[in-house]
C-alpha positions in Angstrom: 0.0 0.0 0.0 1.6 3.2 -0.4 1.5 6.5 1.1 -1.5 8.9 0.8 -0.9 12.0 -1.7 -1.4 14.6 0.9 1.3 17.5 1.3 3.4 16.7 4.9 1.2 20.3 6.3 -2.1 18.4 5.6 -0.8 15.2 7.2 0.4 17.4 10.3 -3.1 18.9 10.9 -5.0 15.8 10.2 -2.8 14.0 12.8 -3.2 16.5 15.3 -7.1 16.9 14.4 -7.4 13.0 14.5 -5.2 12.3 17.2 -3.1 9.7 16.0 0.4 9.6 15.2 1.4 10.8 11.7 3.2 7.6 10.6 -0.3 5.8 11.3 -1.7 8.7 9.3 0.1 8.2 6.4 -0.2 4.3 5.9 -4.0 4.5 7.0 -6.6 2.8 3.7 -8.1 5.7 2.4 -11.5 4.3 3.1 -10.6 4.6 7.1 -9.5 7.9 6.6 -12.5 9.0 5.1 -15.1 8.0 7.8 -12.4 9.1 10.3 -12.7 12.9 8.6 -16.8 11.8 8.6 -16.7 11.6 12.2 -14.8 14.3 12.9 -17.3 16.7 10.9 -20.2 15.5 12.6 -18.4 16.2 15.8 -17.6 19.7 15.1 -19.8 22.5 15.0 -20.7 24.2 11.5 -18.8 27.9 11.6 -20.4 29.8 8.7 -18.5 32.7 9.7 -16.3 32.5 6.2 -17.4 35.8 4.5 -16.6 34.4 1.0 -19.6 31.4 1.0 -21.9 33.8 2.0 -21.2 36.3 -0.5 -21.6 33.6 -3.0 -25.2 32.0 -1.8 -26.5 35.8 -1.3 -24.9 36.5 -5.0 -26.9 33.9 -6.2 -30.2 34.3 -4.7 -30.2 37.7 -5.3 -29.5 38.2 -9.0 -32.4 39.2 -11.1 -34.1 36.6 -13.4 -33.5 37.8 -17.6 
């Protein structure tokens, strides 16, 4: 199996967001790592504070029909 294609900052904060050590990180199935990220979005609490998605879904609903 080889490594997943994440850059080594990715792997750093996914290690520390996970808890697990990066080595373990790095070897983990990609299937694993997926419902690991999975859990760890349910867990945390939505922050829709980034200015730019709002800008977009007000942009959107906003703009006259032609």
């Amino acid at each position: 199996m080889r490594p997943l294609p994440i850059s080594a900052e990715t792997a750093i904060k996914l290690a520390e967001q996970l808890n697990i050590p990066i080595e373990n990180l790095m070897h983990m199935p990609q299937h694993i790592l997926l419902q690991k990220l999975a859990e760890l979005a349910k867990n945390e609490p939505v922050n829709n504070s980034d200015p730019n998605i709002n800008k977009e879904t007000q942009a959107s609903t906003t703009e006259p029909k032609k």
